[in-house]
C-alpha positions as CSV (number, residue, x, y, z in Angstrom):
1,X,-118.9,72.1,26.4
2,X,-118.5,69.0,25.1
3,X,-118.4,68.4,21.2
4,X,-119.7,65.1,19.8
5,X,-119.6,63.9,16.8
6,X,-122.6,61.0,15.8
7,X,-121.4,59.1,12.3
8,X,-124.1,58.6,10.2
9,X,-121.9,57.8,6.9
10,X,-123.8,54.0,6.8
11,X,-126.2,56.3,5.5
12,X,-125.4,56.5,2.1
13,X,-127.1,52.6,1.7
14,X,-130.8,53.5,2.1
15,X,-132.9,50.9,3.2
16,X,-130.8,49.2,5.5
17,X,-130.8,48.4,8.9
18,X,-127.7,51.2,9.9
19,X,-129.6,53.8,7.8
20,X,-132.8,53.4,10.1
21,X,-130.5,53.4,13.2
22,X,-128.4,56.1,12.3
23,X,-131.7,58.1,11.3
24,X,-133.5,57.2,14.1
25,X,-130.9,57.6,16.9
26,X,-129.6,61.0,15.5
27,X,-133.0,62.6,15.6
28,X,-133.3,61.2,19.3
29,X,-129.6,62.5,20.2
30,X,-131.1,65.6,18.2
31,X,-134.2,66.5,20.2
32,X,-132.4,65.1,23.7
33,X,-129.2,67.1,23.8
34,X,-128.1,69.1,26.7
35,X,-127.3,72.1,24.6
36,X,-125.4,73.8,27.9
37,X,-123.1,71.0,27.8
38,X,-123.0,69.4,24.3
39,X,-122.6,69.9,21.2
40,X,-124.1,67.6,18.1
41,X,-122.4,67.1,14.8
42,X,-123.5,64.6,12.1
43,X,-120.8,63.2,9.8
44,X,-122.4,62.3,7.0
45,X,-123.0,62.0,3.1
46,X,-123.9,64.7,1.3
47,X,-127.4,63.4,0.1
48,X,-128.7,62.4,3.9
49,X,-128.3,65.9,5.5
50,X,-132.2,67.3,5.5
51,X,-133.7,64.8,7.9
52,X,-132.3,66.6,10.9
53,X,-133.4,70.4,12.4
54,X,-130.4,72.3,10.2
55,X,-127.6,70.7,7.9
56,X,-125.6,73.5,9.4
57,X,-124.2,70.8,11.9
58,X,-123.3,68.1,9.2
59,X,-120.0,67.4,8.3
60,X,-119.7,65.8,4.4
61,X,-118.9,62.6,4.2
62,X,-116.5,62.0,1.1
63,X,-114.6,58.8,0.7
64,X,-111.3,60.6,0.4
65,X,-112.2,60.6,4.6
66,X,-110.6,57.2,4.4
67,X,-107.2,58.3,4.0
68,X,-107.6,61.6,6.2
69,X,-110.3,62.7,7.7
70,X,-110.9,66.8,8.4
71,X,-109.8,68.4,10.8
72,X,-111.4,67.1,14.0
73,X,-109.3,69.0,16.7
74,X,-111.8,71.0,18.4
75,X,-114.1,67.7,19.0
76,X,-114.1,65.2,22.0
77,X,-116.1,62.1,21.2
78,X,-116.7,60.5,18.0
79,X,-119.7,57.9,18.2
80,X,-118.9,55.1,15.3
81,X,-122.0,53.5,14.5
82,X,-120.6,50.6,12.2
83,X,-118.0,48.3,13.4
84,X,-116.3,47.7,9.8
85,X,-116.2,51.3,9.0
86,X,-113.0,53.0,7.3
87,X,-113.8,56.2,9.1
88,X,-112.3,56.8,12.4
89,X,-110.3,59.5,14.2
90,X,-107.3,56.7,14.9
91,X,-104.3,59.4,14.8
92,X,-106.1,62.2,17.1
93,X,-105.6,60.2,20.5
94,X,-107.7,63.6,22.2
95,X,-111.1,62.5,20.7
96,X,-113.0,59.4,22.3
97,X,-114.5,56.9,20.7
98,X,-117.8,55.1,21.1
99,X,-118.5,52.3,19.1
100,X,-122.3,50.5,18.5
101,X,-121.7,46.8,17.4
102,X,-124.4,45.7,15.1
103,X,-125.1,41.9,14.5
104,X,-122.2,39.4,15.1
105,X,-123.7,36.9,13.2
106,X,-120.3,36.7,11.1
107,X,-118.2,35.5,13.8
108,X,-120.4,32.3,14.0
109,X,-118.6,29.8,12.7
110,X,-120.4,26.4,13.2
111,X,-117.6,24.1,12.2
112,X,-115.8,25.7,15.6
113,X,-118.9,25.0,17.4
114,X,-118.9,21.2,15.7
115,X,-115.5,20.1,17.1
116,X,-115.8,21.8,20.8
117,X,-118.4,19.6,21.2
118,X,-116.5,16.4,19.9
């Protein structure tokens, strides 16, 4: 059985773009699950729980989490859904990561595209 944990902290800005994609792909993930061979967590804040079947498979958010987060041991992939995020399992090397990179548009640095073409 495979335990996977989907991070929906981005959630705590409603009315963004990660909100809508974190809501929107977790209640995909939700109804979609092989529940013989997966299990689905939500890490999120504590105000975003009720828009999935039962918060009984949330884990709270809490910004502390950037400094440690709870114990994860007994989980095998963690699915980051924000590429800047302060919330990652970096000292468990057993859990996997997935990452979803939103919008690049930052790296874009005109000047650098200026003077390759000089």
């Amino acid at each position: 059985m495979h335990k996977i944990i989907f991070d929906c902290e981005r959630m705590k800005y409603p009315d963004t773009g990660l909100y809508h994609y974190c809501l929107n792909l977790g209640k995909y993930l939700e109804k979609n699950i092989n529940l013989r061979e997966e299990q689905l967590h939500f890490y999120s804040p504590p105000a975003q729980q009720d828009w999935s079947f039962t918060t009984s498979n949330h884990l709270t958010q809490s910004p502390f989490h950037k400094f440690k987060l709870p114990a994860l041991n007994s989980f095998d992939i963690w699915h980051a859904t924000y590429q800047n995020t302060h919330y990652m399992p970096m000292l468990n090397k057993k859990i996997k990561v997935v990452l979803s990179i939103h919008d690049l548009n930052f790296m874009y640095d005109e000047k650098k595209i200026n003077r390759q073409k000089e």
